[in-house]
C-alpha positions as CSV (number, residue, x, y, z in Angstrom):
1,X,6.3,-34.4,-8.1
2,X,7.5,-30.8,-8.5
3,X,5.0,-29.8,-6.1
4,X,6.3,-32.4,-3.2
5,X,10.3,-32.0,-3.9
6,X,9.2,-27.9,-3.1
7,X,7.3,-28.9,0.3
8,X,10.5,-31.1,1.1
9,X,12.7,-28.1,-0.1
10,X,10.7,-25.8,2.1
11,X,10.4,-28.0,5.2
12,X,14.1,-28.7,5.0
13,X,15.1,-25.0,4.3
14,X,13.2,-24.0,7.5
15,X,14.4,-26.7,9.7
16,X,17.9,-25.5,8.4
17,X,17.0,-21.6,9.5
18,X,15.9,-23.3,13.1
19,X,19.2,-25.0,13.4
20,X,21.3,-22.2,12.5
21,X,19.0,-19.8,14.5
22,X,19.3,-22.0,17.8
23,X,23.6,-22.5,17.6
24,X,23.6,-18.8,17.2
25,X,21.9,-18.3,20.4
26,X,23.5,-21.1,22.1
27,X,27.0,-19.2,20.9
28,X,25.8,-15.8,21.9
29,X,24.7,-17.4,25.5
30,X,28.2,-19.0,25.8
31,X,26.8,-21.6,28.5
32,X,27.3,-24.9,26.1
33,X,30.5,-23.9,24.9
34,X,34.3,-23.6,26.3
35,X,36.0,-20.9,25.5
36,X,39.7,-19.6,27.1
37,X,38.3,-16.7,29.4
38,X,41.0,-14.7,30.7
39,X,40.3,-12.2,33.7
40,X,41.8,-8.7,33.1
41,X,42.8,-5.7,35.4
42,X,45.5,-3.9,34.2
43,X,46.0,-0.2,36.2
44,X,47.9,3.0,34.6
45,X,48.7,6.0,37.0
46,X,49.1,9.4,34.9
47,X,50.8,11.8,36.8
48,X,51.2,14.3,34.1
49,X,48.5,17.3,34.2
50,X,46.3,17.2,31.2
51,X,44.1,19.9,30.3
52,X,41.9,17.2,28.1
53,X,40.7,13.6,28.1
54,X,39.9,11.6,25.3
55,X,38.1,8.0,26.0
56,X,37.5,5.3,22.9
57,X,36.3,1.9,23.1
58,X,34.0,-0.7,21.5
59,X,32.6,-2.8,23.9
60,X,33.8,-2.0,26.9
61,X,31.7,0.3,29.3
62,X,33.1,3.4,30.5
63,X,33.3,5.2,34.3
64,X,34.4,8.3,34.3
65,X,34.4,10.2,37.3
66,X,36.0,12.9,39.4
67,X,37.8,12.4,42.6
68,X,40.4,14.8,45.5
69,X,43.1,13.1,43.5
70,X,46.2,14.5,42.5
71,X,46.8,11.8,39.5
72,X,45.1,10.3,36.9
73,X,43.7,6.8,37.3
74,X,43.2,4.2,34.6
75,X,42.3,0.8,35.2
76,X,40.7,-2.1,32.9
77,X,38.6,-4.6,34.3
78,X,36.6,-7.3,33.2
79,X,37.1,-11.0,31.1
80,X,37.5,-11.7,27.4
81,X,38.5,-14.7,25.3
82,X,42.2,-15.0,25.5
83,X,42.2,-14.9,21.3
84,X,40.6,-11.4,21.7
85,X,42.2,-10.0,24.8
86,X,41.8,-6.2,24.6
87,X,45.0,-3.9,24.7
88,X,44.9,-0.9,26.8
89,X,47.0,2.3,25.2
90,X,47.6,5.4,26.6
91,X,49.1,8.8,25.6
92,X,49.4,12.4,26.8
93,X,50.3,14.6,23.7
94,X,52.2,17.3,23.4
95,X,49.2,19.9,23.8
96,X,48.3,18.2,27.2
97,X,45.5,15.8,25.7
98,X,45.1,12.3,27.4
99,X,44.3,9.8,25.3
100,X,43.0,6.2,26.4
101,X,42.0,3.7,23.6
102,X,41.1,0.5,24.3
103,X,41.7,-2.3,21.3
104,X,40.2,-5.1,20.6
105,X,41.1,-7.5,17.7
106,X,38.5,-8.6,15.1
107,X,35.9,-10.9,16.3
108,X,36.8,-14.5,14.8
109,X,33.3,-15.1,12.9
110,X,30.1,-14.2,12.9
111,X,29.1,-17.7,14.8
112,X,32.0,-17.9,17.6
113,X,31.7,-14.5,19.4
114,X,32.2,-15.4,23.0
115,X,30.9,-12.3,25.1
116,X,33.3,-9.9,26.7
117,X,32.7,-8.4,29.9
118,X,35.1,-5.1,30.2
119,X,34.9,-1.8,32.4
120,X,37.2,1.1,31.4
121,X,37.6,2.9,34.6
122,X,38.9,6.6,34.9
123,X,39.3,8.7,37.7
124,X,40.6,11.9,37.2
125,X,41.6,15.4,39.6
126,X,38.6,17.4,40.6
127,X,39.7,20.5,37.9
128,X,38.5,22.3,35.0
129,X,39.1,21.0,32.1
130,X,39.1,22.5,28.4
131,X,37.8,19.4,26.6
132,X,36.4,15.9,27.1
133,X,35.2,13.5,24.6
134,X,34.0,9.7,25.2
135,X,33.4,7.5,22.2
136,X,32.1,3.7,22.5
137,X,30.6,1.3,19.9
138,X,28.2,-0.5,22.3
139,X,29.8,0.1,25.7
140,X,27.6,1.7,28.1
141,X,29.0,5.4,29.7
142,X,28.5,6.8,33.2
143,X,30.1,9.9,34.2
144,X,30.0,12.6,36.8
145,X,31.3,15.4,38.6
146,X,32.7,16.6,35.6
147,X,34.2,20.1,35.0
148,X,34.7,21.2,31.5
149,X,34.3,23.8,28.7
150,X,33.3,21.4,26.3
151,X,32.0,17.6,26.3
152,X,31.3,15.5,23.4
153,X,29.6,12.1,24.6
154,X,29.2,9.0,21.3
155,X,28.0,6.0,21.8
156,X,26.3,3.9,18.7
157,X,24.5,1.6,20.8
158,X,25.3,1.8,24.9
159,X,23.2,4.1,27.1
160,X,24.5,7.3,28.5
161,X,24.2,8.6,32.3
162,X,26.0,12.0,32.9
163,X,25.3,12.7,36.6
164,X,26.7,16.7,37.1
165,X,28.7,18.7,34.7
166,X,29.5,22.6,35.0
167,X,30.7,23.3,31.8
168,X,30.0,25.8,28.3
169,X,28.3,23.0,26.2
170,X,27.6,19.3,26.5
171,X,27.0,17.5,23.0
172,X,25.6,13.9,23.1
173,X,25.1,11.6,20.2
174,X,23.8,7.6,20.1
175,X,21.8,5.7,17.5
176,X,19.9,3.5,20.1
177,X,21.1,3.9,22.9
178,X,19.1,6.1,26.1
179,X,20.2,8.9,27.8
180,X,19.9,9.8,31.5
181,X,21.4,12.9,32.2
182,X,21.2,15.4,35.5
183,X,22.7,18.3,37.2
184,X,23.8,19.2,33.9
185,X,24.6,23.4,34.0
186,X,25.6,24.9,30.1
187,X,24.7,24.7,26.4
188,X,22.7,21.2,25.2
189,X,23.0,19.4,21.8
190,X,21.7,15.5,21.8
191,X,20.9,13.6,18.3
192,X,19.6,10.3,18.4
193,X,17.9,8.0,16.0
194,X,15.6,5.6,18.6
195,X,17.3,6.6,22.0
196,X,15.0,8.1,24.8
197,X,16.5,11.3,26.3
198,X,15.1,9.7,29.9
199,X,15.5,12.6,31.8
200,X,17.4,15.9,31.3
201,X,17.7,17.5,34.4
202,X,18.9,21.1,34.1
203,X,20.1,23.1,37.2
204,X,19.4,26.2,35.1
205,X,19.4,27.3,31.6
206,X,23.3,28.1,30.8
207,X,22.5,27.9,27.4
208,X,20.4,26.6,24.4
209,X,19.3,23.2,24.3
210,X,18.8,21.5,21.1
211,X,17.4,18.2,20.9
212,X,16.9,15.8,17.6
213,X,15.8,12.4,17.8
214,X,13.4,10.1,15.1
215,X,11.4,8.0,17.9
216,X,12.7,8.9,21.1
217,X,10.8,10.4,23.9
218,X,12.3,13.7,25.3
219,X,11.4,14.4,28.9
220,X,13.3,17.7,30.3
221,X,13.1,19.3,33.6
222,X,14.7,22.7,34.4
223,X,15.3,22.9,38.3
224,X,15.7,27.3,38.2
225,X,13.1,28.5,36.0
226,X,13.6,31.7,33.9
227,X,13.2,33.4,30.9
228,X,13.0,31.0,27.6
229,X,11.7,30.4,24.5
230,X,10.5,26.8,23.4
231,X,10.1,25.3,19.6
232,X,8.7,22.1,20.5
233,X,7.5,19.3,17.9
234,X,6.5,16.1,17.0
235,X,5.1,14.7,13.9
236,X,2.6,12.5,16.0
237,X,3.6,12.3,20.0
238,X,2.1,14.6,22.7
239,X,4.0,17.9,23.5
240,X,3.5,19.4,26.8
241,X,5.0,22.1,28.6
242,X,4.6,23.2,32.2
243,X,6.2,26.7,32.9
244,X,5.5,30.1,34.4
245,X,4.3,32.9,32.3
246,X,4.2,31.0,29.2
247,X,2.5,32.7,26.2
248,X,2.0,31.1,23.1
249,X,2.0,31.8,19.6
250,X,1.3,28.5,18.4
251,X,-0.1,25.5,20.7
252,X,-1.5,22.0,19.7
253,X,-1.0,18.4,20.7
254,X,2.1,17.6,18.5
255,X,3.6,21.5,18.4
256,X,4.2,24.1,21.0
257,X,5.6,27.7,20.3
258,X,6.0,29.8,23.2
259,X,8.4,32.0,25.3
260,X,8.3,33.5,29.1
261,X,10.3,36.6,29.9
262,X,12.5,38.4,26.9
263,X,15.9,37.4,25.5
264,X,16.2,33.7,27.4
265,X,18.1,30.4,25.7
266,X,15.7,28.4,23.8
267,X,14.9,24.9,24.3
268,X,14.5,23.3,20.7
269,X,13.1,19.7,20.3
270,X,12.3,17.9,17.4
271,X,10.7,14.3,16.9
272,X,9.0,11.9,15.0
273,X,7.0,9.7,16.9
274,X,8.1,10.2,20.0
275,X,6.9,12.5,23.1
276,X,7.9,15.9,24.5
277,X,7.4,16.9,28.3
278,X,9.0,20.0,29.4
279,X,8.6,20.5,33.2
């Protein structure tokens, strides 16, 4: 008896999980259920100047770009459930930092969490700028034609595309999310625990570039070759390095040690499982 009242426990403990499994999904996909979309574009014009920007969000992706403007644009577009419409804040503070923070309320439960589709778009003067920083939760960023001495790019899970920055260093940080980075001119520091760092496309080396990630692969390509030093390894990817006058003083598949030319940056990476190509 014990032994069938445990196969009927069993069978309808797994039937529950099913159950539970497929509203989740149905929830997540939003197509069976009604819920109060609104539509949202609200637009801000800063005509302050700012010698800083500083972007947070959770969901929402992020487009940051320069433009020949002479103000500051910032516009949110996208849709959301009307119980979880996002507010849109911003600030300029009294050291000439603008601030844009976009909140949005606490999700209801863990079942009925409608998807929200949102776009922070900021357009900014083509200037120099002292500091940027972007932060999202799982919002996607895109940025480029950026000038600034320092740029600090978070995101926990959203992907990261930086298409041209002239600046002294550029600091990227995600737990999964990939990176896809080019024309990028200055210092280098990216952490990531499972993101891919795509393609790292370097006009020159402005700097040192230090990468960390646990199973990323690292894929970097330096567009005006000179005089550098590379630390490369991985506990159990391929490393490879294609450059001019290398000499080595320690080479084999998962750790390279080399330099070309005297007193260059250094290009630093360090991974687990994932590979290293240097080109």
């Amino acid at each position: 008896m014990n032994r069938v009242t445990n196969r009927l426990f069993g069978f309808f403990f797994l039937a529950f999980l099913v159950g539970v499994g497929g509203l989740v999904w149905q929830f997540q996909q939003g197509e069976h259920f009604h819920f109060d979309m609104q539509t949202i574009d609200e637009q801000r014009t800063i005509a302050q100047q700012v010698k800083g920007i500083d972007l947070k969000t959770e969901t929402a992706d992020v487009v940051l770009a320069a433009a020949r403007e002479t103000s500051i644009s910032v516009r949110l577009v996208g849709e959301a459930p009307a119980e979880r419409k996002p507010t849109l804040q911003t600030e300029v503070t009294p050291d000439g930092i603008l601030r844009v923070t976009v909140v949005e309320p606490d999700r209801i439960s863990f079942f009925f969490t409608p998807r929200t589709r949102m776009e922070l778009q900021v357009t900014i003067p083509a200037a120099a700028y002292q500091d940027m920083q972007v932060t999202t939760a799982t919002g996607d960023i895109r940025a480029g034609g950026l000038q600034a001495k320092r740029v600090t790019i978070q995101s926990s899970t959203g992907d990261v595309e930086l298409n041209g920055l002239e600046g002294d260093r550029l600091a990227v940080s995600t737990d999964t999310g990939d990176m896809d980075l080019a024309g990028i001119r200055g210092e280098v520091s990216i952490e990531s625990d499972t993101g891919n760092v795509e393609d790292l496309v370097l006009t020159e080396l402005g700097g040192n570039v230090d990468i960390t990630t646990d199973t990323g692969d690292v894929e970097i390509n330096v567009e005006k070759k000179a005089a550098v030093r590379l630390d490369l390894k991985s506990d159990t990817g391929d490393v490879e390095a294609d450059w001019p006058g290398l000499s080595y003083s320690e080479q084999t598949d998962h750790r390279l040690d080399g330099s070309s030319g005297a007193g260059g940056p250094r290009i630093l990476v360090r991974t687990a499982t994932g590979d290293i190509r240097i080109r």
